[in-house]
C-alpha positions as CSV (number, residue, x, y, z in Angstrom):
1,X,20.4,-32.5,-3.9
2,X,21.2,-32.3,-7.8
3,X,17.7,-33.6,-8.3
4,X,16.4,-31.1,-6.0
5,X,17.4,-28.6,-8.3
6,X,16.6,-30.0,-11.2
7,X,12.9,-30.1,-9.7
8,X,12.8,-26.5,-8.7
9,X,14.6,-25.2,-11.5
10,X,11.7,-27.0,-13.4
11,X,8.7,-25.5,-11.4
12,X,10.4,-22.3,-11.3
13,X,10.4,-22.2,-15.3
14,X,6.8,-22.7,-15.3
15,X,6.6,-26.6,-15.0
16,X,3.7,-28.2,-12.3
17,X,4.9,-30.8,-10.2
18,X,2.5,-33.0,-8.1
19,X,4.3,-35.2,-5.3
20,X,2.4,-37.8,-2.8
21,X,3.1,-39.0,0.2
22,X,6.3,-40.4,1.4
23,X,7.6,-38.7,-1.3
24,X,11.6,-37.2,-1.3
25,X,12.1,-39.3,2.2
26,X,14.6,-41.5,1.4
27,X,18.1,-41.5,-0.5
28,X,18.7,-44.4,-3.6
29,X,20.1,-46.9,-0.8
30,X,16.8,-46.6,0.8
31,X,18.4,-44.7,3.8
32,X,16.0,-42.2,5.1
33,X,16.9,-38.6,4.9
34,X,17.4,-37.3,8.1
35,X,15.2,-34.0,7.7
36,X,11.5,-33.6,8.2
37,X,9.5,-35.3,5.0
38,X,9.6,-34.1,2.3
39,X,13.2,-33.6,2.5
40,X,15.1,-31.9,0.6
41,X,12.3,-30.6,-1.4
42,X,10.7,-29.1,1.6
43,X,11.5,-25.4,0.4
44,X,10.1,-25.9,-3.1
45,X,6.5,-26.8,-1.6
46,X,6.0,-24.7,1.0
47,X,5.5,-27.7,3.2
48,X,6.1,-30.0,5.9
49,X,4.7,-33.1,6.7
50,X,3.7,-33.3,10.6
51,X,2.5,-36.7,10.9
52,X,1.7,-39.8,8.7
53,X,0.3,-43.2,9.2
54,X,-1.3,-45.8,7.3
55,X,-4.6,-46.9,6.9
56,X,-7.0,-48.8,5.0
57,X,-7.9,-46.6,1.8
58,X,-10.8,-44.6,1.5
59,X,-10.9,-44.3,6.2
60,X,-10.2,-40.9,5.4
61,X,-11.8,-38.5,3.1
62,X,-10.8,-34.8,2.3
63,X,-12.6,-31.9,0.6
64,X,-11.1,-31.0,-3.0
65,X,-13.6,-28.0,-3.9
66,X,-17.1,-29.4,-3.4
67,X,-16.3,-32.9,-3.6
68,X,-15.2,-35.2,-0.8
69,X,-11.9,-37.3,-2.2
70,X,-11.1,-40.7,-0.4
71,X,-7.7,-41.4,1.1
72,X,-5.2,-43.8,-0.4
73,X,-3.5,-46.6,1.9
74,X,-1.7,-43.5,4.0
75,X,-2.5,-39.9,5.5
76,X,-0.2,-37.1,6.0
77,X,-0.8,-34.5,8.1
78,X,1.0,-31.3,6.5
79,X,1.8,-28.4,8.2
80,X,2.0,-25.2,5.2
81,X,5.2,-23.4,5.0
82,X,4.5,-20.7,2.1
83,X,1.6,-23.1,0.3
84,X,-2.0,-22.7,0.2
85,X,-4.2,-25.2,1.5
86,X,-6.1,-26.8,-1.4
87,X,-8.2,-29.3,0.1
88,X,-8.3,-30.3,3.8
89,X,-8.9,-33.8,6.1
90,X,-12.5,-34.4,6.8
91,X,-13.5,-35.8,10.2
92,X,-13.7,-40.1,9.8
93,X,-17.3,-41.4,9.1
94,X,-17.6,-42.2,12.7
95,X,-16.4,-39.3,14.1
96,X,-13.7,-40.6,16.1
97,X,-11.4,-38.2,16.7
98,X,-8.0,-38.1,14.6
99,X,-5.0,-36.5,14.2
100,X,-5.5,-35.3,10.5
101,X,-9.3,-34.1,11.0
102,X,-9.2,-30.3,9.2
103,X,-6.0,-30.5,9.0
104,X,-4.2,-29.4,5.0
105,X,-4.0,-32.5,3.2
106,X,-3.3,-30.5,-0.2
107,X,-1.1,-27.8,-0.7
108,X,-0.2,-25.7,-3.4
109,X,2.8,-23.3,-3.5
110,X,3.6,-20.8,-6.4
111,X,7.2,-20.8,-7.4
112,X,8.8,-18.8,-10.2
113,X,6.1,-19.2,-13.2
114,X,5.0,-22.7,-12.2
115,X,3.4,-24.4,-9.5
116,X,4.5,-27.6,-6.7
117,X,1.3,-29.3,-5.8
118,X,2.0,-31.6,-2.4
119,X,-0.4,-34.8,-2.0
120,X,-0.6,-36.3,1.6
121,X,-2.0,-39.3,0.4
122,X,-1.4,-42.1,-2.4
123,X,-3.2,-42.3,-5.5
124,X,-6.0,-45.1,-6.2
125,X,-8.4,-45.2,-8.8
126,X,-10.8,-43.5,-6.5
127,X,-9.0,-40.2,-5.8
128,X,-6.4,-40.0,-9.1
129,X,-9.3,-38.2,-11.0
130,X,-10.2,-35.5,-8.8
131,X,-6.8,-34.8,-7.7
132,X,-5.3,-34.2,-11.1
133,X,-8.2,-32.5,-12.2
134,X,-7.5,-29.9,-9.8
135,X,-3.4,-30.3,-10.6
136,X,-4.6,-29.6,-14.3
137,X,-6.4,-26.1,-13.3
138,X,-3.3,-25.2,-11.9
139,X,-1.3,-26.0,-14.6
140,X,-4.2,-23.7,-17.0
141,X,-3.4,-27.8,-18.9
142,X,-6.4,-28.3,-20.7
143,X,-7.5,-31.7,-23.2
144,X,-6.2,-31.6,-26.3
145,X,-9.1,-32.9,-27.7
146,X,-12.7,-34.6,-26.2
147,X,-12.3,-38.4,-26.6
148,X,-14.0,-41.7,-25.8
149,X,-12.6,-44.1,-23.3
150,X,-9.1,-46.4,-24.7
151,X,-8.2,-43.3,-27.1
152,X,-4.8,-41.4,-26.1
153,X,-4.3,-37.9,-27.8
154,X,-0.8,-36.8,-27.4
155,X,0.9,-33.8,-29.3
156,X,4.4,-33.3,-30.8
157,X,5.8,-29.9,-31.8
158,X,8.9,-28.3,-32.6
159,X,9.6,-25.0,-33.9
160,X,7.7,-25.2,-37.2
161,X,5.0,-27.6,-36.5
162,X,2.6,-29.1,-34.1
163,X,1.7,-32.9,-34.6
164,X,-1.6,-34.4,-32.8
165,X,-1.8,-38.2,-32.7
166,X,-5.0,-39.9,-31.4
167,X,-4.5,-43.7,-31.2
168,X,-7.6,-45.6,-30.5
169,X,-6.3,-48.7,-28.2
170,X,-9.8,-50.5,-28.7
171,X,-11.4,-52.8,-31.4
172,X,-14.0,-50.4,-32.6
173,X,-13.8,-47.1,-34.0
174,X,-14.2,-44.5,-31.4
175,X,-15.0,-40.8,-31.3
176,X,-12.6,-37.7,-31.1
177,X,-14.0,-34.4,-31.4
178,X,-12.6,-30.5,-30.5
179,X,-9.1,-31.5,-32.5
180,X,-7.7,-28.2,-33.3
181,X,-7.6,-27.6,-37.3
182,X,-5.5,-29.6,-39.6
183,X,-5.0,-32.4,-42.2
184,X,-5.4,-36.1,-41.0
185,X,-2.1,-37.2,-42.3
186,X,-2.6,-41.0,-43.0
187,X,-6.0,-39.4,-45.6
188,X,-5.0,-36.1,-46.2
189,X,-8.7,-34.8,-45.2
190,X,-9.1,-31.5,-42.9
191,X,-9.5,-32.4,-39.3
192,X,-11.8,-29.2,-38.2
């Protein structure tokens, strides 16, 4: 419950908060909560989950915009309480009927200044991109900077300054371009 409101206290101050599936369902002793999934955080994203299973990844697909997402390892099918429906369940491949076909497999609920984004699936490699990409656009979080693969860019700020790292985490030198206007500190040379 404390952790609860932590969360929301978070969103509410402007914060976006993505959760996946089988989220909030179970207490630190592994005891399952006995409210409908996702528990005690329910409220905060508008949402309920209906019905879940698991399944091989990528059985199920769902439409994120234009683009047709595979499932991870587990459906949900969630049932909107106050969120939006951001991307729904698309029929299986071969068209068997199934419980989460056009049902909300996304949701998106607007709380205070910030936003709870509810996943009904797990993340794989597959469907992390598209997913946060579209938890980004909510957030209005864009790059920091336009990178090659194996560089990180990560900022630091306080009330007087702002400090952008990129670390290059491969053998070669790499590109970084769009860095906002500064002074490399290790050369002293304007980044622009």
């Amino acid at each position: 419950e404390a952790l609860a409101k932590r969360l929301r206290e978070f969103v509410e101050a402007g914060g976006t908060l993505v959760m996946t599936a089988r989220s909030a369902t179970r207490r630190r002793n592994n005891h399952v909560f006995e409210v409908t999934p996702p528990g005690l955080v329910s409220d905060l994203f508008g949402v309920t989950v209906e019905e879940f299973g698991k399944i091989e990844p990528g059985t199920l697909s769902m439409t994120l915009g234009p683009a047709r997402v595979p499932s991870g390892a587990g459906y949900e099918v969630l049932s909107p309480a106050g969120a939006k429906p951001a991307a729904t369940w698309n029929t299986p491949a071969d068209h068997s009927p199934h419980a989460a076909s056009n049902a909300p497999a996304i949701t998106v609920n607007r709380v205070g200044q910030g936003w709870a984004i509810y996943v009904g699936t797990f993340l794989t490699k597959e469907n992390v991109g598209p997913i946060m990409d579209a938890a980004l656009r909510h957030a209005s979080a864009f790059p920091l900077a336009a990178c090659d693969e194996h560089v990180e860019v990560t900022c630091r700020r306080n009330e007087d300054r702002r400090l952008v790292f990129a670390l290059n985490h491969y053998p070669h030198a790499k590109v970084v371009r769009n860095l906002p206007k500064g002074a490399d500190l290790l050369s002293g040379r304007p980044c622009d």
